[in-house]
N, C-alpha and C positions, 0 to 999 in steps of 0.2 A: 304735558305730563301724562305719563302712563297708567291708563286708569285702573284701578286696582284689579276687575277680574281679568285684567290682560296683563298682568308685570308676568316678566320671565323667570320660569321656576328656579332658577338658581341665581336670583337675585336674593342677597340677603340683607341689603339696607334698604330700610324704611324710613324718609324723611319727612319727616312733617311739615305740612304746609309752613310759609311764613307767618302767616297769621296767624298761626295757632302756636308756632318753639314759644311763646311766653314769654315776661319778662328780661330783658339780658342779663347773660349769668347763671340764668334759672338754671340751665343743664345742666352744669359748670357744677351747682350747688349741688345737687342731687344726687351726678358723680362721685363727689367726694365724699357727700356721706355712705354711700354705698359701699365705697372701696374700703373706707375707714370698718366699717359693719365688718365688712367680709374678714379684711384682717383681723381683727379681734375674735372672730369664729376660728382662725387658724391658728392664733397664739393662744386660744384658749385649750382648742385642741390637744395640741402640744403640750400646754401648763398641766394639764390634768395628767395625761398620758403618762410623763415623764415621770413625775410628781409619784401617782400611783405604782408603777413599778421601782421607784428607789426606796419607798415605802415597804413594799412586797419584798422586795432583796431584804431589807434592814430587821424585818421578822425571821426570815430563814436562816439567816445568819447568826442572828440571838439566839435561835430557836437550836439551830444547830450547835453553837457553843454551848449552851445550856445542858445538851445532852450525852448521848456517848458519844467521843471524839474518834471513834472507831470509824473509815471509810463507808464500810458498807450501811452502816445506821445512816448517816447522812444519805447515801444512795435509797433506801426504803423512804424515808421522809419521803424525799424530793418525792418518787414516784410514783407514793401515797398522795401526796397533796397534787400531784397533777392529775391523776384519777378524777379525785375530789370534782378540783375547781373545771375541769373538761365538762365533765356530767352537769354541773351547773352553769354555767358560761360559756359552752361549745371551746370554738378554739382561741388559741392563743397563749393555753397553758401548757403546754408540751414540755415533757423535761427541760431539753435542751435552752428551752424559755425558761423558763427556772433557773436555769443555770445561768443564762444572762442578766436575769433580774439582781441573784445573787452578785454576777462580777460587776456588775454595774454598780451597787451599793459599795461594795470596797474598792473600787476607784475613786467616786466620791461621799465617802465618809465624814470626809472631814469638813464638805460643803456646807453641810448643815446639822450637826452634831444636834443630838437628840431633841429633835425636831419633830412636830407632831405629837406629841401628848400630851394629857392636860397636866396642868400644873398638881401640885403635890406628888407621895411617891404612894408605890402599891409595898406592899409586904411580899415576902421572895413568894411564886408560887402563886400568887394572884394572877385571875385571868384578865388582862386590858379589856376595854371596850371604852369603846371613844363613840361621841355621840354623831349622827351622822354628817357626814362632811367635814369636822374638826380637823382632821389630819390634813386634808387632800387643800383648805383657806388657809393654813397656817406654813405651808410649804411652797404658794405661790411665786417667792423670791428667789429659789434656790436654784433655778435652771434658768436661760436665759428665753423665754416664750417665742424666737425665730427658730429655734430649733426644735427641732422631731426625734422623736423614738430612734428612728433610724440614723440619724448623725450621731446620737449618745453612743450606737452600736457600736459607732464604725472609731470615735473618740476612748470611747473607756478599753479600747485594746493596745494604747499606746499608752507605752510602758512610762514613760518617764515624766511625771506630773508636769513640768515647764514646759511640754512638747506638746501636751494634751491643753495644757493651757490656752497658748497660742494658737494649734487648730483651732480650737472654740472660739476665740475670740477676732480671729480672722474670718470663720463661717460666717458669723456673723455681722460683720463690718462691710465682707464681698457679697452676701446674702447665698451662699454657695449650695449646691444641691448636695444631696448626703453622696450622687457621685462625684461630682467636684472635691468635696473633703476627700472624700478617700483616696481621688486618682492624688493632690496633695502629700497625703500621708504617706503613697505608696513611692511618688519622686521626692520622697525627703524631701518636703520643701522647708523645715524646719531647720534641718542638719544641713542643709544647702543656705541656707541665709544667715548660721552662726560661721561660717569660712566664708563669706563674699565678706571683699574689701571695704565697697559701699554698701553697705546694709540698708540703706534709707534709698538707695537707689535703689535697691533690686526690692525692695518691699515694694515700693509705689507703682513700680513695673509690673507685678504681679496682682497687685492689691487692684483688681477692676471688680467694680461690681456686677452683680449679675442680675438685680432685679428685684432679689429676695424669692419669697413662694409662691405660687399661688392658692387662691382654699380651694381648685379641683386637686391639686399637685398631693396638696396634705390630706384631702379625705379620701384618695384613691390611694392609698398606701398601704398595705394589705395589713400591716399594722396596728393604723389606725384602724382600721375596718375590723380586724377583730377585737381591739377593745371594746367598739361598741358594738359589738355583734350584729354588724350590718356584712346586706351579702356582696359580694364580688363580683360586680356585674361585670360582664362583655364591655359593657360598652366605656367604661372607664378608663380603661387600655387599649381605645381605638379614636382612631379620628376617623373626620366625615367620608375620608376619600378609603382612609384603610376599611370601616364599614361596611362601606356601597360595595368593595368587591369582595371580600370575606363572605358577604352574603351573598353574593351571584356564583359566588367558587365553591358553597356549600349547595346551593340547587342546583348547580354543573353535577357535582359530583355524583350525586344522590339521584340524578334523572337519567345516568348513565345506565344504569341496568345491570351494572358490572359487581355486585357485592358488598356497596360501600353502606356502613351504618352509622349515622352521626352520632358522635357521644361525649362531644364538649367545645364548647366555644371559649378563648381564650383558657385558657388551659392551665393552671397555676401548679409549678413545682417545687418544694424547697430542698433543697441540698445548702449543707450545714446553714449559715447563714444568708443568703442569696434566693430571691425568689425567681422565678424565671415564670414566662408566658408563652405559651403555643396557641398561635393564632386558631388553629384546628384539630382535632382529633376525631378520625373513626376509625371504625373496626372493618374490616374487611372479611366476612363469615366465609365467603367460598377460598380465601386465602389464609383464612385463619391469623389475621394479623391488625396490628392496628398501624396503621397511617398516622404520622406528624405532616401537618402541612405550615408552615410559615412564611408568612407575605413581608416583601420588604418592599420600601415605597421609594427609591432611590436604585444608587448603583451597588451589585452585590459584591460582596468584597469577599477576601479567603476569613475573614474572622465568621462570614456570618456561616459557611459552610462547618467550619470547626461549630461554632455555636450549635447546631444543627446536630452534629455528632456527639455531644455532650446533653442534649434535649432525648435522642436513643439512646442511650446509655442509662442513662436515669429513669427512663420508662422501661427498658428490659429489666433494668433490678427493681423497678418499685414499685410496676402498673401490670406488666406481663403476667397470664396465668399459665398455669403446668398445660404442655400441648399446644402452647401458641407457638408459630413461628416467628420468627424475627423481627421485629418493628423496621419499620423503614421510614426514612424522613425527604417530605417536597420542601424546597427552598423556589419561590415562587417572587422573582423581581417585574415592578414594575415600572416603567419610568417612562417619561413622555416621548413618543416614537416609538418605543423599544419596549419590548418582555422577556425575561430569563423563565426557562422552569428547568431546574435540576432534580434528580432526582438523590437522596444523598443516603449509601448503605456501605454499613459498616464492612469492614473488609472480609470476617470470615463468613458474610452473608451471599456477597457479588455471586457465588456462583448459584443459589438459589433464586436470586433473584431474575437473576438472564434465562435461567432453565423455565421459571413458572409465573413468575409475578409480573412478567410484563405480559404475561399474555389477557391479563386480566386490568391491568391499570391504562389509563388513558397516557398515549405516546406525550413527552417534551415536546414535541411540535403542536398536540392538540390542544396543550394544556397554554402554549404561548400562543395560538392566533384568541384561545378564549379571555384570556389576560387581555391582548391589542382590543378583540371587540370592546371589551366593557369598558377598556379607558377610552376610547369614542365615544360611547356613548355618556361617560361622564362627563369628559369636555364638552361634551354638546346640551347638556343640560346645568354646565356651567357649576360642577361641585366639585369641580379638582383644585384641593388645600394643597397640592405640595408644594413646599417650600423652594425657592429657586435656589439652583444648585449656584457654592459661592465660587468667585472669577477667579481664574487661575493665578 
């Protein structure tokens, strides 16, 4: 046996003597209560989540029938009360959240018809108040606790109750991630299963499970995360091996000498619905620009370079200040053997960039033999997670 101050640094199981695994089973037992633990951490997450904005919708709604039925009152509410609830509870209440809490309640309405308040009635004009937690244990039935925020999202947009139905009840059955639902949604597989001939054939064909969630999957959901006003760390949206060179490509860059100034790790952007992640950002001072860098752990495809083009774009209208030049974006593949680095600028930029911006960034070639060192060196300390590519 290898004695512990000699085990190899990328060794990550630890097995215990024989003498010491304990009873038979014992693992076994301990597993399971863990797993069961953790699930119940996720469905509750969920439960609450859920619960709390169809709650939130079901006041604005009142609130706004109640008052003048004129657009722009409703518009001041809403952007009254997002003011509010920001200032006190940072984010997650942005209009446009509001606005989905509202659609969210009138698509299910009629789930749980007046739900949440205490028994007896108020006189018109009385203000509620419910004692704490009342509303949030009396609503625990009404969504099914495998699903997230984020499947209600992408479910309360489909227009046709029997359609939204089955989504939901398939997510559930397949354990489907809120993209799985949607890619679904988005190939009619509803509207594709009411014209197949065998119905119960092509359900079963379809119907494979996926696992369900897991509790990192559900508490790294920027969602979740700002309901409970927890922060958004890096590292939630990285793995071991994406990590290890994220952060060797951020002290590559930075020791270069060349202008670069770090100014965010994993990088969160939202455009309407959709949140998106930029593995890197700096500023570039003597080129007056900021840099997107994006690592990909596999082989690069043309989606991830459009992806790339749609990551500047979003930064030129929403990050950009008066007198910057033009964002530019790295597409950085890495894969075992082999490194890509592209560089990726938008069309009316190419000729600024050829004229001046290379004269200061580090060459595709420089930036791929630093890619090859450091996956050497990770294989060689034995912390390469990637997945193997599947057979043709």
């Amino acid at each position: 046996m290898t004695p512990p101050s000699k085990r190899p640094r990328g060794s990550s199981k630890k097995r215990l003597p024989r003498k010491l695994a304990g009873p038979k089973g014992l693992f076994d037992r301990i597993v399971s209560i863990l797993e069961e633990a953790r699930g119940q951490v996720v469905r509750a997450v969920n439960t609450q989540t859920v619960t709390a904005y169809w709650l939130i919708g079901k006041e604005i709604v009142e609130a706004l029938q109640g008052g003048d039925r004129r657009a722009e009152y409703g518009a001041r509410v809403l952007e009254g009360l997002s003011r509010q609830l920001t200032e006190r509870y940072g984010k997650g209440f942005s209009l446009p959240n509001l606005k989905n809490f509202r659609q969210f309640y009138l698509a299910y309405s009629a789930r749980r018809p007046l739900i949440g308040y205490p028994s007896g009635s108020e006189s018109p004009g009385t203000e509620k108040s419910y004692p704490p937690g009342s509303q949030l244990e009396a609503t625990t039935d009404g969504f099914h606790a495998a699903l997230s925020w984020s499947h209600y999202r992408a479910l309360m947009r489909v227009e046709k109750p029997e359609a939204r139905g089955f989504y939901e009840q398939e997510a559930v059955a397949c354990g489907w991630s809120k993209a799985q639902l949607e890619r679904q949604i988005e190939t009619l597989h509803y509207e594709r299963l009411l014209m197949s001939r065998d119905k119960k054939k092509m359900l079963k064909q379809e119907r494979q499970p996926q696992g369900g969630l897991h509790p990192m999957d559900a508490l790294k959901d920027p969602y979740v995360l700002e309901f409970l006003d927890l922060p958004d760390a890096p590292a939630l949206h990285e793995s071991k091996l994406e990590a290890t060179i994220i952060a060797n490509l951020q002290s590559f860059l930075l020791e270069l000498g060349k202008g670069f100034s770090f100014v965010a790790r994993q990088k969160r952007m939202r455009l309407e619905d959709e949140d998106f992640y930029v593995d890197l950002v700096f500023y570039n001072y003597l080129l007056k620009c900021f840099v997107l860098i994006d690592l990909k752990v596999g082989k690069l495809t043309h989606q991830d370079i459009g992806q790339m083009d749609s990551y500047v774009r979003m930064f030129e209208a929403h990050e950009k200040l008066p007198g910057d030049n033009p964002t530019i974006g790295l597409i950085l593949c890495s894969k075992k053997n082999e490194a890509v680095a592209r560089y990726s600028v938008l069309h009316e930029s190419r000729q600024l960039f050829a004229a001046r911006y290379l004269t200061y960034l580090p060459t595709e070639e420089e930036l791929q033999r630093e890619l090859e060192r450091e996956r050497r060196l990770i294989e060689a300390r034995g912390l390469d997670d990637e997945a193997p590519e599947p057979a043709p």
